[in-house]
C-alpha positions in Angstrom: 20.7 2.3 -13.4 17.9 0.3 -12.1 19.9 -2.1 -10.4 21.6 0.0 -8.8 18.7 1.9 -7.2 17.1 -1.9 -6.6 20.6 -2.5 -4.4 20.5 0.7 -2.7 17.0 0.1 -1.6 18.0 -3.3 -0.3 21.2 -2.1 1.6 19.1 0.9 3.1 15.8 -1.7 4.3 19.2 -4.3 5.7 20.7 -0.8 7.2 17.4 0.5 8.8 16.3 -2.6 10.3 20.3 -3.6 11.4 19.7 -0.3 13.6 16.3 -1.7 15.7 18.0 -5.2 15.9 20.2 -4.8 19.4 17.1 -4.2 21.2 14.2 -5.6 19.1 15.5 -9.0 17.9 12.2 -10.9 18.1 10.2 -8.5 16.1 12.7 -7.8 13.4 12.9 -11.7 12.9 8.8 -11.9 13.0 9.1 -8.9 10.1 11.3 -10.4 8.3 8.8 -13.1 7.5 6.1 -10.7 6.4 5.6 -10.5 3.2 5.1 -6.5 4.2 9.1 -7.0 4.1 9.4 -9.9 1.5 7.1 -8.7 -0.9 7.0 -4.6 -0.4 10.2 -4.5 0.6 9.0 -1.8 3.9 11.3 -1.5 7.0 10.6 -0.4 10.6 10.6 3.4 9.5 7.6 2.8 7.3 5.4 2.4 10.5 7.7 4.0 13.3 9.4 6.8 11.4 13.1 7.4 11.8 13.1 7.0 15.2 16.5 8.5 16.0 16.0 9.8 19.3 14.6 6.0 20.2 17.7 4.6 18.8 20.4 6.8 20.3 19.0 6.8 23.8 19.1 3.3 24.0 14.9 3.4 24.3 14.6 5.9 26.9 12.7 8.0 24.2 9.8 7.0 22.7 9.9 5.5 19.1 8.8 8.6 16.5 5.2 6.6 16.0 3.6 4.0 17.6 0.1 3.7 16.2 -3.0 4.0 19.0 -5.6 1.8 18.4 -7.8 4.3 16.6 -4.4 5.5 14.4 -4.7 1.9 12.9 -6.8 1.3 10.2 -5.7 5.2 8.7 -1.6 3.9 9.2 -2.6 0.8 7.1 -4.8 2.1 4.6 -2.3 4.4 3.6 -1.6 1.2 1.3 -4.8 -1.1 1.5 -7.7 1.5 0.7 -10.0 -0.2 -0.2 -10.1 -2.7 2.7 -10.1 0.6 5.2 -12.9 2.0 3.2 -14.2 -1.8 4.2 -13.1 -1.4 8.1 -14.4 2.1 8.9 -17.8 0.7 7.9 -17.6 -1.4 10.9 -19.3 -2.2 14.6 -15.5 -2.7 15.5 -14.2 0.2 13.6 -17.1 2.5 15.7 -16.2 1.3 19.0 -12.5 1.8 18.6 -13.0 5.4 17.4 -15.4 5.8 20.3 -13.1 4.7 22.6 -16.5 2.6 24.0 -14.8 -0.6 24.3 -11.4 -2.5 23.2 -12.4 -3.7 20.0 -10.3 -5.0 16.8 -8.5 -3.1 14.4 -6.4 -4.5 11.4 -3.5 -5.4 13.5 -6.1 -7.5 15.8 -6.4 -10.1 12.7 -3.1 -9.5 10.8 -0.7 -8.7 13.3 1.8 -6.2 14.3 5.2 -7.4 12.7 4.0 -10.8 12.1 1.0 -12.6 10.2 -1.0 -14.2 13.2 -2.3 -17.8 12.2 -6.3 -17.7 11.8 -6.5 -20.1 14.9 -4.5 -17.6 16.6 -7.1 -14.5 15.3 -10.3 -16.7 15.5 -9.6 -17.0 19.5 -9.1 -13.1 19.9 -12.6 -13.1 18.5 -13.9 -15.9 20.9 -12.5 -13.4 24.0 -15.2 -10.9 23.2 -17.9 -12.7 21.4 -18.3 -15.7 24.2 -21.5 -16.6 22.9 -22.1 -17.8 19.1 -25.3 -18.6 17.7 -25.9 -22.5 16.4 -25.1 -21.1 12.7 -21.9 -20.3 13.9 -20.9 -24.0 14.5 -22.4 -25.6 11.9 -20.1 -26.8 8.6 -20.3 -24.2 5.5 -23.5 -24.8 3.2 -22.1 -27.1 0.2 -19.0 -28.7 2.1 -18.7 -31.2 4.0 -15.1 -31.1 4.3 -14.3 -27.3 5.0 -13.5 -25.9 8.4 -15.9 -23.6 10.5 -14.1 -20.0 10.9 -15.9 -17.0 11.3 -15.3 -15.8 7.8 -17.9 -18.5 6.3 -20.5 -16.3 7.1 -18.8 -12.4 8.1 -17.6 -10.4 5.6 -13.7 -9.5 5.6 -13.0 -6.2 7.2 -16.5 -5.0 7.9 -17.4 -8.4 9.4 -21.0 -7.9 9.2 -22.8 -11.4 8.4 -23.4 -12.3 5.3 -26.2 -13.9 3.7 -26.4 -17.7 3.9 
């Protein structure tokens, strides 16, 4: 019985994202690299909803959902808790709901239907913080070896410094 549910699951997630393909190729590939679709098994509905006004009019009508800035962190942490509870402790997390400047949200860092490679994420910081201190460019304390990223020092999520 199992197995069968496990293979309607699989045909539906196929089906559902078969219907966004014509028209969003690119992303569907990206997603399908995510392990928010190799490990969870989630499909375009998770995030957009069913969407069946988009689909039938050929785009002319808005998807169901299409997460504002501030809608972010609350979509996400419907699964990661733990790191929203984390986020909406944040500078960034205050600005966005503030609507006081563009500031990062989760998809900022990880992406919308793709993981974005830390170089990728480090330079959307660098486009807003211009200016680092000296600590910020020096090599972690105890490695000689390791790469200097922002998260040697901030914390993940709320991004305040840590101690070093």
């Amino acid at each position: 019985m199992i197995w069968v549910l496990l293979l309607l699951m699989g045909s539906f997630r196929m089906e559902a994202q078969q219907d966004c393909a014509p028209c969003h190729n690119e992303q569907i590939a990206d997603f399908g690299k995510h392990k928010h679709n190799t490990k969870a098994g989630l499909q375009c509905g998770v995030c957009h909803g069913p969407s069946d006004k988009h689909r039938k009019s050929n785009g002319e009508a808005p998807p169901d959902r299409v997460a504002a800035p501030d809608e972010v962190a609350g979509m996400c942490g419907n699964c990661h808790l733990q790191e929203k509870n984390q986020y909406v402790e944040s500078k960034h997390h205050h600005a966005v709901v503030q609507r006081t400047a563009k500031s990062a949200n989760c998809s900022t860092c990880h992406g919308h239907h793709a993981m974005k490679e830390w170089t990728v994420t480090q330079a959307g910081c660098a486009r807003c913080h211009t200016s680092t201190p000296a600590a910020c460019k020096e090599k972690p304390v105890g490695s000689a070896v390791a790469k200097v990223t922002c998260m040697n020092c901030h914390a993940r999520h709320t991004l305040a410094v840590a101690a070093r």
